[in-house]
C-alpha positions as MATLAB code, in Angstrom:
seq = 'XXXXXXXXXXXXXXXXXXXXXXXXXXXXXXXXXXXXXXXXXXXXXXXXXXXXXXXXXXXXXXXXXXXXXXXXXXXXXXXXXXXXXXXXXXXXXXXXXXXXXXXXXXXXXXXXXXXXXXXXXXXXXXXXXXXXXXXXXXXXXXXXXXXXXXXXXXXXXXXXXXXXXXXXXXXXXXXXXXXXXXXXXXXXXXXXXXXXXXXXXXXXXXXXXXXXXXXXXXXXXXXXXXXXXXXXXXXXXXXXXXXXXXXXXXXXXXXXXXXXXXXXXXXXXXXXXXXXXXXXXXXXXXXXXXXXXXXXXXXXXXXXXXXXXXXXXXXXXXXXXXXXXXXXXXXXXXXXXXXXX';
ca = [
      93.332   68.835   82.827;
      94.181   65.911   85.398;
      94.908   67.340   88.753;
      98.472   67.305   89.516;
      99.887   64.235   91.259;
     103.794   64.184   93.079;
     106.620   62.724   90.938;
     108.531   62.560   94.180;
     107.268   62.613   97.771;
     109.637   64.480  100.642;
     108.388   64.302  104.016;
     110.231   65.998  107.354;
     110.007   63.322  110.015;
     107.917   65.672  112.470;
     105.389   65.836  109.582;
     104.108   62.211  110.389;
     103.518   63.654  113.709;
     100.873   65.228  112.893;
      97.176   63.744  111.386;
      97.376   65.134  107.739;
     101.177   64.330  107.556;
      99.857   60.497  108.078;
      96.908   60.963  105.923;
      99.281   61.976  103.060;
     101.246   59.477  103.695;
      99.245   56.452  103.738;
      98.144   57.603  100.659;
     101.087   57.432   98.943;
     102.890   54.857  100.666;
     101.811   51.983   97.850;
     101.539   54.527   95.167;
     104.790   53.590   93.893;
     105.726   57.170   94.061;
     109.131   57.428   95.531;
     108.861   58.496   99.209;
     111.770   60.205  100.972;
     113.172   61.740  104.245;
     114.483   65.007  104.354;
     115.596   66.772  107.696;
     113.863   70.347  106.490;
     111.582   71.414  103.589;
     113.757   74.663  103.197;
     116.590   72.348  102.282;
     115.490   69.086   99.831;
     118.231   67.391   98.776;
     118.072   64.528   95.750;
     115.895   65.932   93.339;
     117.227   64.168   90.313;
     118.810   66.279   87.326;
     121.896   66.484   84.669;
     121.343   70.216   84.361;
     120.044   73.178   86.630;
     116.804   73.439   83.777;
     116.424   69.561   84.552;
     116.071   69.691   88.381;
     114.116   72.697   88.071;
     111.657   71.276   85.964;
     111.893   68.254   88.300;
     111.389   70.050   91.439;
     108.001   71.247   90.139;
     106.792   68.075   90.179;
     108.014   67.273   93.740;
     106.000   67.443   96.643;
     107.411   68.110  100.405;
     105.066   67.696  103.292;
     106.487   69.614  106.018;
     105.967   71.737  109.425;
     105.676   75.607  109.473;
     108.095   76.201  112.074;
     107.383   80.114  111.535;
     103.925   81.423  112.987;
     104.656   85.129  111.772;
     102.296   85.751  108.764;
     104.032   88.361  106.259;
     101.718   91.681  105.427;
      99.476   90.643  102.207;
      98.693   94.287  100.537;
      96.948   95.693   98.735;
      94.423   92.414   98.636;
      94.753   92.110  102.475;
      96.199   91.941  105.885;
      98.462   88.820  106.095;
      99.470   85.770  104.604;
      98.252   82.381  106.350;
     100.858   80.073  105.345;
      98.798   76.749  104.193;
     101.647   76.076  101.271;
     104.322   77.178   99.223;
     105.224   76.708   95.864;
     102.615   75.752   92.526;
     103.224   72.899   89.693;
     102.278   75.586   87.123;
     104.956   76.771   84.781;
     103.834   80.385   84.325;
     106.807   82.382   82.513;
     105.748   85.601   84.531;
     105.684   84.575   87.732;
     107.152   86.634   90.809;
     107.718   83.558   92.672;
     110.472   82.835   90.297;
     112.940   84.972   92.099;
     110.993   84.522   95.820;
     111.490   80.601   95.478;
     115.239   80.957   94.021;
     116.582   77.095   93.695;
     113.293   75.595   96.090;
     110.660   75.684   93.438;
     109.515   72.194   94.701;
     106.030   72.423   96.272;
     105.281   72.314  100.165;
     102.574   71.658  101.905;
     102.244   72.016  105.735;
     100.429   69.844  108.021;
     100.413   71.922  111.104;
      97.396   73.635  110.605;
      95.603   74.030  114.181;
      98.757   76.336  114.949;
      98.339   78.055  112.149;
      94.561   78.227  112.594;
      95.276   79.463  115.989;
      98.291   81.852  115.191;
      95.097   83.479  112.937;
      93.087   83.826  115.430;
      95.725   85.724  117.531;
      95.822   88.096  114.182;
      91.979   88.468  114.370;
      91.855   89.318  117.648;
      94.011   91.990  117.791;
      92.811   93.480  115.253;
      89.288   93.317  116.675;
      86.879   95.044  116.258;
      88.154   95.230  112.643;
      87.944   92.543  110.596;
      90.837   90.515  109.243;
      91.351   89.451  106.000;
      93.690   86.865  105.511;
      95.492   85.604  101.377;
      95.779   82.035  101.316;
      97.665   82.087   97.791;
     100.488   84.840   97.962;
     103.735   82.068   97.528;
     101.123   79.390   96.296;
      98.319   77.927   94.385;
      96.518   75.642   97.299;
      93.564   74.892   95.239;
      95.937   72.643   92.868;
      97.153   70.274   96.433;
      93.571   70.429   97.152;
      92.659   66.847   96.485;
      95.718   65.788   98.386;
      95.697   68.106  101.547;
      92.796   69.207  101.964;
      93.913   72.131  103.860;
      92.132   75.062  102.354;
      88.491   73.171  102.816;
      89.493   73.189  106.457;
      90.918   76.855  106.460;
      87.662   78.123  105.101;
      85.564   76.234  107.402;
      87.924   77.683  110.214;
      87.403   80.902  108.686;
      83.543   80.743  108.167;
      83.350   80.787  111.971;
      85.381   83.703  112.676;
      83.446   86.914  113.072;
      85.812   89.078  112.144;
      87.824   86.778  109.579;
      87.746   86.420  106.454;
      89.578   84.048  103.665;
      91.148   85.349  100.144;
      92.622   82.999   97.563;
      92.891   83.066   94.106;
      94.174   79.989   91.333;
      94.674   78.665   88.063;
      92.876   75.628   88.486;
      89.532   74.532   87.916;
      89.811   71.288   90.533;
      87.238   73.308   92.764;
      84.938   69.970   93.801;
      86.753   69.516   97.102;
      85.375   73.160   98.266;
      82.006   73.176   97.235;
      80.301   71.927  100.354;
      82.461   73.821  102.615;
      81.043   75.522  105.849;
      82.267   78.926  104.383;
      79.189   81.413  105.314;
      80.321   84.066  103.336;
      83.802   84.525  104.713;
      85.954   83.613  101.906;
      85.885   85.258   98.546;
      86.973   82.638   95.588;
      88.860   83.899   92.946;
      89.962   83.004   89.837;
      93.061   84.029   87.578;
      91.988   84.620   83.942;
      93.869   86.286   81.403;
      92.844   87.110   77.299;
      93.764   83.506   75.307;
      97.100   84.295   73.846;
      98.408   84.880   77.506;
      96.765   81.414   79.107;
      98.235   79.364   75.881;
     102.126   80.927   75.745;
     102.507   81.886   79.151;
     100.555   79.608   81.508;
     101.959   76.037   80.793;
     100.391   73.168   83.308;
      97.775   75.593   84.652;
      94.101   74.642   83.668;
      92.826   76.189   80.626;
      90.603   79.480   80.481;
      87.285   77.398   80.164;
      87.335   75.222   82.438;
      88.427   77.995   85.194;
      85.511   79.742   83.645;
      83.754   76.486   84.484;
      85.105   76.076   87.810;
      83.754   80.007   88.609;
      80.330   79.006   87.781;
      80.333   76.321   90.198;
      81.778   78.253   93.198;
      79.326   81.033   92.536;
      76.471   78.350   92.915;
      78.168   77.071   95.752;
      77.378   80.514   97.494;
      80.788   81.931   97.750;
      81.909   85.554   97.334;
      83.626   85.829   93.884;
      86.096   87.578   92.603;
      88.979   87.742   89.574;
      92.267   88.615   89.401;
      93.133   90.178   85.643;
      97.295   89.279   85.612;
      99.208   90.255   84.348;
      97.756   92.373   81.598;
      99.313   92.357   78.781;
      99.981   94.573   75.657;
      99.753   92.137   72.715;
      98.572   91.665   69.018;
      94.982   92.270   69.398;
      95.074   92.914   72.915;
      91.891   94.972   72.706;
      90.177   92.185   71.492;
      91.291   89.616   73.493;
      89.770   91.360   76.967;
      87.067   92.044   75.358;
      86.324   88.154   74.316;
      87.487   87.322   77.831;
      84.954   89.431   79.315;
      82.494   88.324   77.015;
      82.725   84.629   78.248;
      83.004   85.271   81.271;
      79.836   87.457   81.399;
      77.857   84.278   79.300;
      79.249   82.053   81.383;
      78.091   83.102   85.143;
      75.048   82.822   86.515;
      73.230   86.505   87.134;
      73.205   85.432   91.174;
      76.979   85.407   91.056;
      77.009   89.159   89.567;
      76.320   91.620   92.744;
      78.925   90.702   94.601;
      81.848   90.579   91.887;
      85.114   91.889   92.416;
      88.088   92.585   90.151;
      91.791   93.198   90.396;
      93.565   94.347   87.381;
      97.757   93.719   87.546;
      99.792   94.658   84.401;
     102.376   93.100   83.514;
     106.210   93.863   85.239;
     109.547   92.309   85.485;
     112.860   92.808   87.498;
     116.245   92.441   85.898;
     116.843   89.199   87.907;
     113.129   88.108   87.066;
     114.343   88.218   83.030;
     117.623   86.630   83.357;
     115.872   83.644   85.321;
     112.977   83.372   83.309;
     115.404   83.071   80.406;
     117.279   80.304   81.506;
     114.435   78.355   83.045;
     112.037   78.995   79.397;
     114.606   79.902   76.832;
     111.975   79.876   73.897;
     109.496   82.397   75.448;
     107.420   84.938   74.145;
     107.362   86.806   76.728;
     108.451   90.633   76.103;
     110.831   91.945   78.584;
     112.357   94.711   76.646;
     113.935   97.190   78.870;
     113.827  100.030   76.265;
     110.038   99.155   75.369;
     109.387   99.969   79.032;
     109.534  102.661   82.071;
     111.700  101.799   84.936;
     110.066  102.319   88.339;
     111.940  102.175   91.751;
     109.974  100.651   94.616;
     110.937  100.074   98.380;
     114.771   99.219   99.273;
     116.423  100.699   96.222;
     115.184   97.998   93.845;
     113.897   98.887   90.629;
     111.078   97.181   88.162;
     110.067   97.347   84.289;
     106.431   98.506   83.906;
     104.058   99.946   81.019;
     104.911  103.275   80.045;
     102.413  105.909   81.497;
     100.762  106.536   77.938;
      99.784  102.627   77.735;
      99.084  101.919   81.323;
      96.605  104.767   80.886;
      95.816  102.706   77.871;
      95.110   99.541   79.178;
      93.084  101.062   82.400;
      90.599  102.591   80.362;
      89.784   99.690   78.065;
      89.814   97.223   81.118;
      87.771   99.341   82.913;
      85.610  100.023   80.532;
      84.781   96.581   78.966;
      84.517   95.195   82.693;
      81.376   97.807   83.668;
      80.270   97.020   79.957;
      79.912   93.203   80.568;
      79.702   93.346   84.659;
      78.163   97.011   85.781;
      77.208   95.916   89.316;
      80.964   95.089   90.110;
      83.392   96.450   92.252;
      87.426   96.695   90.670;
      89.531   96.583   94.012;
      92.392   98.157   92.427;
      94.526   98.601   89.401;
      98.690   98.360   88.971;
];
């Protein structure tokens, strides 16, 4: 899979202030690529569409260069502290995703060039948390490794990271365009993980995302590189020959690592939920999915401010624990699994 490249270029005019605002757009600026203003990146205007699908669809191939006016990283639990806000938004067209309800109408991808205040409003974090250490998620309302090759943004943030003491770097993506990070000045501080998921979820759920192998690929390579590794299992899924599936997945993955990557590996396990809002947008934005969000097929569970989400029955979530758990100290026995949900 090509790495993704704008269909549309926004820029807020403070964003050329700054170094990487420039860098991006020079270049872009013969690329043909049409280049606009737009007075905030909460609020792109012109994204071209007949229908609400259309400009939706459109907007995930738009990309908006902008300035994180906001310094105040949101809480980032269970995986860690805070969020560091390097981007928001992804190009992938996962069916699942909770970002489509936290993005609403702005599904259009922004990336922010400020980042010595953001590096700095981190270290503010890190110290006053200090002696403890820090851990900061770099992908909780995006996928930065697929802006990579245009920002360069998380190379810098785990450099930044790599000389912090008491700081330390999460992210996790779908894509396998890792080269950019390889040489990076990391020194243990940031664990690199990668979302994988049994084949029948990656082919009818994860459209524009790169496929299972070549994140399999990519995993190899960052474990070389020396980087802490780790993989996110979401969201698992009750399918036809769901048992199967993990345990192929598993399988690959195990053949597929080299045995230096394995005493450090960790693994978090997410199954699969929805909202009542989630369904109805999903709906409209992927009208043929396969995706099963039957209300009656599931257990309704209320979390924090009165709002309510679909999840596995007890019976199967019990279900699916044991047989993840099991085939991942099976194939990985050394590893750690950070949680299950």
């Amino acid at each position: 899979m090509k790495p993704f490249e704008p269909d549309l270029l926004f820029f807020e005019p403070r964003a050329l202030e700054y170094p990487l605002g420039q860098e991006i757009y020079q270049r872009y600026k013969d690329s043909g690529i049409p280049i606009s203003r737009t007075t905030s990146h909460n609020q792109v205007r012109g994204i071209p569409g007949e229908t609400e699908l259309q400009k939706y669809r459109n907007a995930k191939n738009t990309l908006v260069i902008g300035v994180r006016k906001t310094l105040r990283f949101d809480q980032s639990k269970p995986s860690a502290e805070y969020a560091i806000p390097l981007a928001t938004g992804c190009m992938g067209h996962c069916h699942y995703c909770y970002l489509q309800t936290t993005m609403g109408n702005r599904p259009y991808v922004r990336a922010y060039v400020n980042l010595e205040e953001i590096f700095a409003a981190a270290k503010k974090y890190i110290d006053e948390r200090a002696p403890e250490i820090t851990r900061f998620e770099a992908a909780c309302t995006s996928d930065p490794v697929g802006i990579e090759h245009i920002t360069g943004s998380l190379k810098k943030a785990v450099e930044f990271m790599g000389e912090q003491e008491l700081g330390r770097l999460r992210f996790v993506t779908k894509f396998g365009h890792v080269d950019p990070l390889l040489d990076a000045k990391h020194h243990g501080h940031t664990r690199f993980r990668f979302s994988i998921n049994t084949d029948y979820v990656v082919k009818y759920f994860e459209p524009s995302t790169s496929p299972l192998n070549e994140r399999i690929e990519a995993a190899g390579k960052v474990a070389q590189a020396g980087y802490p590794l780790g993989f996110i299992v979401a969201p698992i899924m009750i399918h036809e020959g769901w048992e199967e599936g993990y345990e192929e997945l598993f399988r690959k993955l195990r053949e597929s690592l080299p045995d230096d990557a394995l005493s450090d590996l960790h693994f978090e396990l997410i199954t699969h939920r929805f909202t009542k809002t989630a369904k109805n947008i999903i709906q409209e934005r992927y009208p043929k999915t396969k995706l099963n969000m039957n209300e009656e097929e599931r257990q309704k569970k209320w979390g924090r401010y009165g709002r309510s989400k679909y999840v596995y029955p007890k019976d199967q979530m019990q279900q699916l624990r044991d047989h993840l758990e099991n085939v991942i100290t099976k194939y990985f026995p050394a590893s750690e699994i950070s949680y299950f949900t």
